[in-house]
C-alpha positions as CSV (number, residue, x, y, z in Angstrom):
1,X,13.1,-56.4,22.0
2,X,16.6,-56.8,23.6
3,X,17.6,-53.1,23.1
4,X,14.4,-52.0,24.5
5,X,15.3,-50.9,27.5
6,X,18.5,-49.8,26.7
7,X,16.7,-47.5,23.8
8,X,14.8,-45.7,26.6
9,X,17.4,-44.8,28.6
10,X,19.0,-43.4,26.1
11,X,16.2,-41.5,24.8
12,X,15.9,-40.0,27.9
13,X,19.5,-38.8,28.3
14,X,19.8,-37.8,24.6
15,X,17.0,-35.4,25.3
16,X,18.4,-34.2,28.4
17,X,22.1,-33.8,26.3
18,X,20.1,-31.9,23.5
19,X,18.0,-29.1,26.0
20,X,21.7,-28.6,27.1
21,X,23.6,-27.7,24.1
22,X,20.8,-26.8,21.5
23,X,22.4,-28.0,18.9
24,X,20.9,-30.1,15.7
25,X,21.7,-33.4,15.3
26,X,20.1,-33.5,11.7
27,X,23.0,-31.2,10.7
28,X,25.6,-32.6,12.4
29,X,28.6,-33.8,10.2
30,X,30.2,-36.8,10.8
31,X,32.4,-39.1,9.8
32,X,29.5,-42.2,9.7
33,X,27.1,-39.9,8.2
34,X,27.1,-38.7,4.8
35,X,24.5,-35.9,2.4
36,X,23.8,-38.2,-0.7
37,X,22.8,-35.5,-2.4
38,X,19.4,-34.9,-4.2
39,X,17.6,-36.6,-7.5
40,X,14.6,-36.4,-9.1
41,X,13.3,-37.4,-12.7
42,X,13.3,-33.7,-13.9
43,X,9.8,-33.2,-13.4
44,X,9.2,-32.4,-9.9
45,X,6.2,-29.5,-8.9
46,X,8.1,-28.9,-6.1
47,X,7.7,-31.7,-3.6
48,X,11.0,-31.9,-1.9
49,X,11.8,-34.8,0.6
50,X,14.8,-35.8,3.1
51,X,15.0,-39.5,3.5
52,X,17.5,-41.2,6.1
53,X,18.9,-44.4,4.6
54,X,20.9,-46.8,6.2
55,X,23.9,-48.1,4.0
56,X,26.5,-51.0,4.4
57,X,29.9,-50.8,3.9
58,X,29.8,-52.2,0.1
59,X,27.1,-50.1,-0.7
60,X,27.7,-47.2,-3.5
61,X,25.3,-44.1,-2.5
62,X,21.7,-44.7,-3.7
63,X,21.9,-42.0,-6.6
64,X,25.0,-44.1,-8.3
65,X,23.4,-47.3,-8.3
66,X,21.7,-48.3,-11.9
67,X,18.3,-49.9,-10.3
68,X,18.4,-46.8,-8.8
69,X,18.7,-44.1,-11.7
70,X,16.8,-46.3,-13.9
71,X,13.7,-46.4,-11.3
72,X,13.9,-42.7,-11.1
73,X,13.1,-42.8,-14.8
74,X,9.8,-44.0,-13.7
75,X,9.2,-42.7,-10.5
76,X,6.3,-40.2,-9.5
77,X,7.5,-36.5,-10.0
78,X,9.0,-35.4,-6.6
79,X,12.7,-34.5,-5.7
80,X,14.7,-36.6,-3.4
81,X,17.6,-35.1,-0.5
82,X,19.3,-38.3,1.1
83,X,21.3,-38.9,3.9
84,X,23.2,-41.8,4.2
85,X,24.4,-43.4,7.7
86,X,26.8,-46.1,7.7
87,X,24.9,-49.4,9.0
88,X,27.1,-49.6,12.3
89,X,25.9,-46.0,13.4
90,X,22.4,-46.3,12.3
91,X,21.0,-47.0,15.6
92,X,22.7,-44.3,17.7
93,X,22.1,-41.3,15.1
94,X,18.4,-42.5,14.4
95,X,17.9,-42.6,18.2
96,X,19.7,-38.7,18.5
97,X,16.8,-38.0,15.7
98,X,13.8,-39.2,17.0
99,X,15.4,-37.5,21.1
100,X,15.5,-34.5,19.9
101,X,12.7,-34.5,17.2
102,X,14.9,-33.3,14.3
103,X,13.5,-35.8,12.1
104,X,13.7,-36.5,8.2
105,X,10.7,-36.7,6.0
106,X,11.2,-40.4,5.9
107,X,13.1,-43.3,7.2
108,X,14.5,-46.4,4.8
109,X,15.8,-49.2,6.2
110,X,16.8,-47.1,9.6
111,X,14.1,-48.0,12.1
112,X,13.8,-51.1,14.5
113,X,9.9,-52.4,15.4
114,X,10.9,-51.0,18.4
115,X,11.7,-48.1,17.4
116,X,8.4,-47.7,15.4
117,X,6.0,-47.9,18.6
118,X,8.2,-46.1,20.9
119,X,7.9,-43.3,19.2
120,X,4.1,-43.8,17.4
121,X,3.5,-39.7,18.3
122,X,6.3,-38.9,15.9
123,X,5.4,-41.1,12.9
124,X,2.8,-40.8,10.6
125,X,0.0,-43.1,10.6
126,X,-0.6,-44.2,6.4
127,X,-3.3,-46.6,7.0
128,X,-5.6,-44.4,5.4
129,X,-3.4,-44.3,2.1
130,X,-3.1,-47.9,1.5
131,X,-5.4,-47.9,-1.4
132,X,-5.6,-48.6,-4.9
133,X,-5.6,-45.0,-5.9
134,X,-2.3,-44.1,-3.7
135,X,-0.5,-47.5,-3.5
136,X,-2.1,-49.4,-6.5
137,X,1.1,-51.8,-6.0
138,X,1.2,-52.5,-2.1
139,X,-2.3,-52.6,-2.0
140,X,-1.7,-55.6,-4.5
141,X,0.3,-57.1,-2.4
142,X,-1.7,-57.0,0.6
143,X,-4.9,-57.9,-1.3
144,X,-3.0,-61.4,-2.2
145,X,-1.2,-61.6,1.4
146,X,-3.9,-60.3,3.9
147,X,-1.4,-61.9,6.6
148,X,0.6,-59.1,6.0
149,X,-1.4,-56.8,7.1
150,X,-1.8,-57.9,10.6
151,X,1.8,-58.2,10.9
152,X,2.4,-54.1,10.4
153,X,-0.6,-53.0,12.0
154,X,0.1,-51.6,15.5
155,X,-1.6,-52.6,18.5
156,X,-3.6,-49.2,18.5
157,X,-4.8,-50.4,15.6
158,X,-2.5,-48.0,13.2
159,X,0.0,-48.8,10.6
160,X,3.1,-46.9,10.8
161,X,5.8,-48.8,8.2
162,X,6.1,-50.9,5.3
163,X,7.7,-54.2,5.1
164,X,10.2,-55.9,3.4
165,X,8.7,-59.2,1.9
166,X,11.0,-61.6,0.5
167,X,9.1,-64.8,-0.2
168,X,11.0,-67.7,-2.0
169,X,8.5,-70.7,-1.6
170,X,9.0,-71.1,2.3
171,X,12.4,-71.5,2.1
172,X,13.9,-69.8,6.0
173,X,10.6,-71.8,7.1
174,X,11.8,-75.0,7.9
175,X,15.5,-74.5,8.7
176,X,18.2,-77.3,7.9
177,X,17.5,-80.3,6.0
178,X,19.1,-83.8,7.9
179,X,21.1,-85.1,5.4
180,X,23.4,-89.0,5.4
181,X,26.2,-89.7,3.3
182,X,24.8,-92.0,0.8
183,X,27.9,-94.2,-0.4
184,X,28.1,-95.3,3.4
185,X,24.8,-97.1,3.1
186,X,25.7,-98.3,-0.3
187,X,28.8,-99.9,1.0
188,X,27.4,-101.6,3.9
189,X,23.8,-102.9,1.7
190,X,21.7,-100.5,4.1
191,X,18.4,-98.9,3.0
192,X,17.4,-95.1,3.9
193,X,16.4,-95.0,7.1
194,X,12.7,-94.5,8.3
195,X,12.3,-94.7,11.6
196,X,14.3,-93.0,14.3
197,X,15.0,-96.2,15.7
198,X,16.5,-97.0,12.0
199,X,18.1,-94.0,12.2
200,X,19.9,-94.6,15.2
201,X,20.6,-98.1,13.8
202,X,22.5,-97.0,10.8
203,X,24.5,-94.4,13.2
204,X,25.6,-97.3,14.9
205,X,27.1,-99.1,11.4
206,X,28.2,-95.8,10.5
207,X,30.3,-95.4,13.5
208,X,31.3,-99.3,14.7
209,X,32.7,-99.6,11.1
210,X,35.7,-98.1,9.8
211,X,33.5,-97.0,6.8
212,X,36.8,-94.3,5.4
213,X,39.1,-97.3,6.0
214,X,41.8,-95.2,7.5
215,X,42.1,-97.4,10.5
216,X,41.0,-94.9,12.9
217,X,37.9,-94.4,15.0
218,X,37.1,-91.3,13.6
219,X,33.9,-91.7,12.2
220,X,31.0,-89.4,13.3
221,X,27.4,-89.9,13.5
222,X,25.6,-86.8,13.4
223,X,27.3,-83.5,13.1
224,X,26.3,-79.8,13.6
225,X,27.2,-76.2,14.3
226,X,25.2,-75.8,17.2
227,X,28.0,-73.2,19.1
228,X,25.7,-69.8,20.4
229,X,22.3,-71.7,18.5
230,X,20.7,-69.8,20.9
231,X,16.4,-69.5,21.3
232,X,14.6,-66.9,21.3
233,X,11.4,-64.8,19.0
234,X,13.0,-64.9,15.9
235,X,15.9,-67.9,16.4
236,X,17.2,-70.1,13.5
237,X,19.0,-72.3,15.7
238,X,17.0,-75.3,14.6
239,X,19.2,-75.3,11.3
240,X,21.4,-76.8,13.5
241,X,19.9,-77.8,16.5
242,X,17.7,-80.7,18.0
243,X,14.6,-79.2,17.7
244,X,13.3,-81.1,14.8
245,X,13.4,-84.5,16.6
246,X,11.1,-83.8,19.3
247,X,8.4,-84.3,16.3
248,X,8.9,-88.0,16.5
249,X,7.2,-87.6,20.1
250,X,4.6,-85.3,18.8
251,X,5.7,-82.2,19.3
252,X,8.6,-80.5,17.8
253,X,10.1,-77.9,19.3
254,X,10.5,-74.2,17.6
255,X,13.4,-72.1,17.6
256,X,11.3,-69.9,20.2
257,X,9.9,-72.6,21.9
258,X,6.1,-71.6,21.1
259,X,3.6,-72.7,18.5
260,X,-0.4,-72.3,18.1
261,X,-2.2,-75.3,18.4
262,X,-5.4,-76.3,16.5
263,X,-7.6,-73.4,17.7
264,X,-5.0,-70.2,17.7
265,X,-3.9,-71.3,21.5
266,X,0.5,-70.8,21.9
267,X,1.9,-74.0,23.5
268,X,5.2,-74.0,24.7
269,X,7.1,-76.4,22.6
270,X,9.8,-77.0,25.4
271,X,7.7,-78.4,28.7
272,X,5.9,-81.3,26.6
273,X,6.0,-84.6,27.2
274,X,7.7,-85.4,23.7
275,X,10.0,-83.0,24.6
276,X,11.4,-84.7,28.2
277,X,11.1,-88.0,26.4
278,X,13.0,-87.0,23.1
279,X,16.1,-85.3,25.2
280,X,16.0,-88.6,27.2
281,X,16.2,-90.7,23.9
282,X,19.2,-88.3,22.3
283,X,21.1,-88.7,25.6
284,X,21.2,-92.2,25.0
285,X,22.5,-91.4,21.2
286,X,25.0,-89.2,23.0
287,X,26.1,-92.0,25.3
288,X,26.3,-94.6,22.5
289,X,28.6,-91.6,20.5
290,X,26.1,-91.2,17.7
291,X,26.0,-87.6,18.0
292,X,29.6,-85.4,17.2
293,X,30.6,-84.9,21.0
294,X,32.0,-81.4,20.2
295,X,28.5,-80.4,18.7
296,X,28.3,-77.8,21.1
297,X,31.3,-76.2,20.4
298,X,31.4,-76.8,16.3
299,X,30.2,-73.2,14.5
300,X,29.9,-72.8,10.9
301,X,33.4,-73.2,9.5
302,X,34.4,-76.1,12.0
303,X,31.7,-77.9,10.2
304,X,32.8,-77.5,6.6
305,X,35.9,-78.5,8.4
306,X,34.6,-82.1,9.5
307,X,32.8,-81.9,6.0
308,X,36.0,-81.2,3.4
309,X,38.6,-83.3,6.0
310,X,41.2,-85.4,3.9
311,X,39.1,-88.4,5.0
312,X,35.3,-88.9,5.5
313,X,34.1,-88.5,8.9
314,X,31.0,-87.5,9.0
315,X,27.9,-89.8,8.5
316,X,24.8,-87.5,9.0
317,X,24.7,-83.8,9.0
318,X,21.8,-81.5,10.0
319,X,22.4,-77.9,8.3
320,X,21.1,-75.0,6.6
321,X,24.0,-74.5,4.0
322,X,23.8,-77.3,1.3
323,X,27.0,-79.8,1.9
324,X,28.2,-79.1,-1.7
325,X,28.4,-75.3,-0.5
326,X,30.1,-76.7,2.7
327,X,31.7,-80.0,1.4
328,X,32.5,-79.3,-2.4
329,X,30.7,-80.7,-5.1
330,X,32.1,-84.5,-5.1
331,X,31.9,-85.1,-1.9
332,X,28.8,-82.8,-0.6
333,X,26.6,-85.1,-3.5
334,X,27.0,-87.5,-1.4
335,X,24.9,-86.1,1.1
336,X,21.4,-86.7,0.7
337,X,17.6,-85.8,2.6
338,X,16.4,-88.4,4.9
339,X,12.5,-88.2,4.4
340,X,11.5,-87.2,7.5
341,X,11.8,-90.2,9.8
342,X,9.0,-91.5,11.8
343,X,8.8,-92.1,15.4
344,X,6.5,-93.1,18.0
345,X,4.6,-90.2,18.1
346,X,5.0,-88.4,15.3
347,X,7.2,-87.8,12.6
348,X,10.6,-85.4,12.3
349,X,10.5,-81.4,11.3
350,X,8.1,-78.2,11.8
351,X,7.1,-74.8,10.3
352,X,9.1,-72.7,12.4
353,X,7.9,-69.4,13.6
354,X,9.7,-67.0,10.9
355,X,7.6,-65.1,8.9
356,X,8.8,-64.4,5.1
357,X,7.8,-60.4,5.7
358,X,11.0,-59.7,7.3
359,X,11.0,-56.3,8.5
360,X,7.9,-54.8,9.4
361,X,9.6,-50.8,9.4
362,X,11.4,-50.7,6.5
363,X,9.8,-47.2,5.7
364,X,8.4,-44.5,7.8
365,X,7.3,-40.8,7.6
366,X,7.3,-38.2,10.0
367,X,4.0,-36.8,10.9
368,X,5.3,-33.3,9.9
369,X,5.8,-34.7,6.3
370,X,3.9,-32.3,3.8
371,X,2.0,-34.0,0.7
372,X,2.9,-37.8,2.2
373,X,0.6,-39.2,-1.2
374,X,3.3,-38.2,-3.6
375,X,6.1,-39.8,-1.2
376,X,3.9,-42.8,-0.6
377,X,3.1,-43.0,-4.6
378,X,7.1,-42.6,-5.1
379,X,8.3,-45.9,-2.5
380,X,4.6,-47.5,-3.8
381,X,6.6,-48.2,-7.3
382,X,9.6,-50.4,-5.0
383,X,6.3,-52.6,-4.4
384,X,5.8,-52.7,-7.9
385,X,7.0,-56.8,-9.2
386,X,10.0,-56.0,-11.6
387,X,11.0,-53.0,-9.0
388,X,11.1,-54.9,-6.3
389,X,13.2,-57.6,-8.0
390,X,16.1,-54.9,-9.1
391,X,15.8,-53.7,-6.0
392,X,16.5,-56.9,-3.8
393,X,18.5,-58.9,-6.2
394,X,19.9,-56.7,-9.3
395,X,19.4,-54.2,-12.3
396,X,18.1,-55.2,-15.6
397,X,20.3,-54.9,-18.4
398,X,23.7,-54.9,-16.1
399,X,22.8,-58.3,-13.8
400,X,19.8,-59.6,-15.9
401,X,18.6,-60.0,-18.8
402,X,15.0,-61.0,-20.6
403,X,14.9,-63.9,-22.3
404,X,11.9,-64.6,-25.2
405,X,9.3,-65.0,-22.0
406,X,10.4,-61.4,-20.7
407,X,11.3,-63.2,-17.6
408,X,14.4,-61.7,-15.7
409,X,17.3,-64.3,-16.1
410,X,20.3,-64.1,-14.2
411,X,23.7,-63.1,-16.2
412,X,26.8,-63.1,-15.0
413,X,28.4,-60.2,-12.8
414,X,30.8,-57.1,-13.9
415,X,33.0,-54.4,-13.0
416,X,35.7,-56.9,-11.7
417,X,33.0,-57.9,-8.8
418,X,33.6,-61.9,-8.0
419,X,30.2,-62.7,-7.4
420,X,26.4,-62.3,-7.4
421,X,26.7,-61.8,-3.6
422,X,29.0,-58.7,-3.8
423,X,27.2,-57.5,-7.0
424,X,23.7,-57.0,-4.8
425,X,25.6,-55.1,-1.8
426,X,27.3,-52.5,-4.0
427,X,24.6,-51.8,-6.6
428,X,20.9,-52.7,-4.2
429,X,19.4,-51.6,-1.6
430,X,18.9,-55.3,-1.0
431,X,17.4,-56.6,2.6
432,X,15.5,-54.5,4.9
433,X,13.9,-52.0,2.3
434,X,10.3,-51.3,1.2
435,X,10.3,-54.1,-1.5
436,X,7.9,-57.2,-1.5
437,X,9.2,-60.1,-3.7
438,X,6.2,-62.7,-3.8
439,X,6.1,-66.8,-4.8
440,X,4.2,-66.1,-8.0
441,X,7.0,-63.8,-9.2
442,X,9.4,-66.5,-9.5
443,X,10.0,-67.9,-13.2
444,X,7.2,-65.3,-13.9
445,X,8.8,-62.3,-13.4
446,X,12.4,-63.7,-12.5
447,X,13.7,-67.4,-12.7
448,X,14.3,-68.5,-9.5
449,X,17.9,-67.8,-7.2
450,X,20.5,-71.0,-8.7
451,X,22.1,-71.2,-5.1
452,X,18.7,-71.7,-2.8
453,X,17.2,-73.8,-5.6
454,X,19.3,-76.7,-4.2
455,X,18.2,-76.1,-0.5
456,X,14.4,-76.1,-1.6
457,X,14.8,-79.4,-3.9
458,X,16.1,-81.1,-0.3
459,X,13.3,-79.3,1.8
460,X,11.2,-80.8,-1.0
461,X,12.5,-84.6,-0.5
462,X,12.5,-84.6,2.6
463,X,8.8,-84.4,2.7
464,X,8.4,-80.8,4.2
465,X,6.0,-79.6,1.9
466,X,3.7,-82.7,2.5
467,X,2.1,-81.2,5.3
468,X,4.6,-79.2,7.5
469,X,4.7,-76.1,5.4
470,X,1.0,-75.6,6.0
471,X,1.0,-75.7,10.1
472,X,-0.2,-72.5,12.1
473,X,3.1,-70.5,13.0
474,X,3.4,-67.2,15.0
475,X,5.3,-65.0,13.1
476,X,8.5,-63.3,14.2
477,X,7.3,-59.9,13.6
478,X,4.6,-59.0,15.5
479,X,4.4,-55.7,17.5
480,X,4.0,-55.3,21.1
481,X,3.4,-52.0,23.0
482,X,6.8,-50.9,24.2
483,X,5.6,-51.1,28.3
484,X,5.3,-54.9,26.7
485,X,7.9,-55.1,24.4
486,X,10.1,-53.4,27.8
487,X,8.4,-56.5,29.8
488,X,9.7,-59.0,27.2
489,X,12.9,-58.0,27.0
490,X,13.7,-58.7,30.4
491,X,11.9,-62.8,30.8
492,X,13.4,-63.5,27.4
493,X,17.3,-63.8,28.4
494,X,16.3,-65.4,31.6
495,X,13.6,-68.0,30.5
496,X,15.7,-69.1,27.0
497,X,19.3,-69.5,28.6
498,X,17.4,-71.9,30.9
499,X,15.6,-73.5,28.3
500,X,18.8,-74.3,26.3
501,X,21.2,-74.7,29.3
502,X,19.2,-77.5,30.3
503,X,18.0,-79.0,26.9
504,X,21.9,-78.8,25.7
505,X,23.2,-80.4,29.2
506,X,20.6,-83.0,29.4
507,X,21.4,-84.7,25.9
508,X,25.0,-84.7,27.1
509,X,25.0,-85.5,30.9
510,X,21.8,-86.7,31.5
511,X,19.2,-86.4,34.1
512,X,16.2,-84.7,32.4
513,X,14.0,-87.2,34.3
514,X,15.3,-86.6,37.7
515,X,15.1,-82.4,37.2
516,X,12.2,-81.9,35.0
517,X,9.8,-80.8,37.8
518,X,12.4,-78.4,39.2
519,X,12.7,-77.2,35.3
520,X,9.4,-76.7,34.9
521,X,8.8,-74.4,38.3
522,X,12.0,-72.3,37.5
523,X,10.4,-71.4,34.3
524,X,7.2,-70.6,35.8
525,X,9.2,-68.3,38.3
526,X,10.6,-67.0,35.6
527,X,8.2,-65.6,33.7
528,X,7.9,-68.3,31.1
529,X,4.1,-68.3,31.7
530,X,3.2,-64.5,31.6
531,X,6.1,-64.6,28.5
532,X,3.5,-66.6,26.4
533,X,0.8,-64.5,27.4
534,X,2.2,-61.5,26.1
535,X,2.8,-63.7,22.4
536,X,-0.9,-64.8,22.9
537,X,-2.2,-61.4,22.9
538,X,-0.1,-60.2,19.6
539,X,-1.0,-63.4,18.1
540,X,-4.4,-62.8,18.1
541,X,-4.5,-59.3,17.1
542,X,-2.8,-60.2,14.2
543,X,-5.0,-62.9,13.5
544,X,-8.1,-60.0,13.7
545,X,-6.2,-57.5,11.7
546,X,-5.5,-59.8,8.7
């Protein structure tokens, strides 16, 4: 929603630019812009389609990938012109398209949601082929996630795009796990802490003691990368942020600063009661130098700097990486969950408000497309289970391998690439693309990712799934009408720096008590209000549509 403004500006110029000089922007040869050529399975009757794709540096084209050639052996009959635009131009050239209405037969992994209802007049609406005899495999999908369905159906009631679904058992829905170094409270006799008030306890021992005995006062309590952990629709700063806590006071506080209570109503999360009493309480952690006092300015690889120092300093860490990713295996072993702590009014975490549909316009059609039920039966087959796997994660028979189950097994990578990471950016089309990987294909179709299993067995001991995993949540996804979405974009940078300026200065300096009403009535000016009214209103479409 931040570019939407932006976006119709520059519609508006681009068209004026185009009247001008006549020229065609499909075309057009450039340097960030390339003709991938054409395939098919050697069968086609003739259907012939042009598909924009957008493609990251690593990527080879689509036609030299093996997924690729080996899904064309079992693709419907059509043939296949691409056009390939570097990732970092994808938004300008698409725009130029859709200006000046020299448009592909389809879009992959180009469009924004944005994009997609600014421009509903141009796209085809596929509602109508969403069916078992069109999309037998999507349909699937959407006959076991009915969710899904409200979160790509428009507000006029139209779908224009298919998603990207990657589901792996709610992992990117409770961000960070709060973790304590173990052989700390083996050497001073403590137990695991319960309570937030034992929490803050064993901070205290953590950080009075010279617990690495280098004679120093080094020792901190509870570390993050909070640097630019910014809120907003969509935000994972609570991986490292303080969001979390204001559970104990009953009522955490989402990375958006919204959730639905009991009966579908959106609450702000950051003008409760637990929330002004919960800063108040972390100020006075902050004061008693419990809390890292360069949180705010630690990002990602300052942590794993704290984390792999020559000595221990660190005696609690809240993060979304796994310390053995950030600390190295001996020592990040030593960092284990805390079961969520209890507190006066409640008890640490939340679902957060991320949906595991990621992308709501991964693929799109034109509404000049010809035949659009043999190019919907062709990107139907990505939906299909073993597709969508090779197509998110890696090819059979190159990256994995059946074992006596036929379950895809991970092998180990080739070609000289260094890792599984690298392997899936040159030879997938990976995140972003009409794919939908679901919970009951893991160990069924494909044994489950090694390097997020570790995250989920934390998520898992730290009591998440007890309960948490289950609450309402407003999904990051919804779509808005652009004279909306326009709205948005304008009370969002306004009311969530002012959320975070205040939430970030309170815990340090104090004084949430003394400026809460004045907090409260800025945010009210601000749109804060009128914000969550606009949310409300998606929310409950979405809640008809499923």
């Amino acid at each position: 929603m931040k570019c939407k403004k932006s976006l119709i500006l520059m519609f508006t110029l681009v068209a004026s630019i185009v009247l001008i000089t006549g020229c065609s922007l499909w075309n057009e040869s450039a340097d960030n812009q390339s003709d991938g050529g054409s395939s098919s399975n050697g069968n086609s009757n003739g259907d012939t389609y042009e598909i924009v794709r957008g493609q990251e540096p690593r990527n080879l084209p689509i036609e030299d990938m093996i997924f690729y050639q080996n899904f064309m052996e079992e693709a419907p009959d059509i043939d296949l012109t691409w056009t390939e635009i570097a990732d970092v131009a994808v938004e300008e050239k698409v725009s130029l398209m859709l200006a000046s209405n020299d448009l592909p037969d389809a879009f992959m992994d180009t469009l924004t949601e944005n994009q997609v209802m600014n421009n509903t007049q141009q796209l085809l609406p596929i509602e109508d082929y969403i069916n078992p005899d069109v999309m037998p495999y999507f349909s699937e999908v959407l006959e076991k996630r009915p969710e899904y369905l409200g979160q790509i159906t428009a507000p006029d009631g139209h779908i224009y795009s298919l998603p990207y679904i990657e589901e792996m058992y709610g992992l990117i829905t409770s961000q960070g796990v709060l973790r304590i170094y173990q052989p700390w409270l083996d050497e001073l006799g403590l137990p695991m802490p319960t309570t937030i008030d034992e929490y803050r306890d064993t901070l205290k021992q953590f950080v009075e003691n010279d617990m690495n005995g280098n004679g120093e006062a080094d020792e901190i309590g509870l570390a993050m990368a909070n640097q630019e952990q910014d809120s907003g629709i969509g935000s994972w700063r609570n991986n490292t942020d303080f969001g979390k806590f204001f559970g104990l006071w009953g009522q955490a506080d989402r990375g958006d600063s919204m959730a639905p209570d009991e009966n579908g109503n959106i609450i702000s999360t950051a003008t409760t009661e637990a929330y002004k009493t919960g800063i108040q309480y972390l100020h006075e952690m902050y004061q008693e130098g419990l809390i890292d006092p360069n949180f705010m300015t630690t990002e990602h690889t300052g942590l794993q700097s704290k984390l792999r120092s020559d000595d221990v300093i660190v005696g609690s860490v809240l993060s979304w990486g796994h310390p053995v990713d950030l600390a190295g295996e001996e020592r990040g072993s030593g960092y284990v969950p805390v079961p969520n702590l209890q507190g006066p009014g409640g008890e640490f975490g939340t679902r957060e408000n991320l949906s595991e549909l990621h992308n709501p316009a991964a693929f799109a059609m034109s509404r000049e497309v010809e035949n659009p039920e043999k190019l919907l039966e062709w990107v139907d087959l990505m939906y299909k289970p073993e597709w969508s796997v090779q197509a998110n994660w890696g090819p059979l028979s190159y990256y994995y391998e059946e074992n006596e189950d036929g379950v895809m097994v991970q092998g180990e990578v080739q070609d000289g690439l260094d890792n599984h990471g690298e392997m899936r950016h040159v030879h997938t089309i990976a995140d972003n693309n009409p794919l939908a990987v679901l919970d009951e294909y893991w160990d069924e179709v494909v044994m489950y990712e090694p390097g997020a299993q570790r995250i989920l067995d934390d998520m898992y001991a730290s009591g998440y799934f007890d309960g948490q995993h289950e609450q309402p949540y407003i999904p990051n996804t919804l779509l808005y009408e652009p004279e909306v979405a326009e709205r948005m974009a304008i009370i969002s940078p306004i009311v969530y720096g002012l959320i975070d300026t205040k939430r970030r200065e309170w815990i340090v300096e104090g004084g949430v008590e003394e400026e809460w009403d004045d907090y409260l009535a800025e945010l009210e000016r601000s749109g804060w209000d009128e914000f969550i009214g606009y949310v409300q209103d998606a929310y409950d479409d979405y809640l008809e549509n499923q």
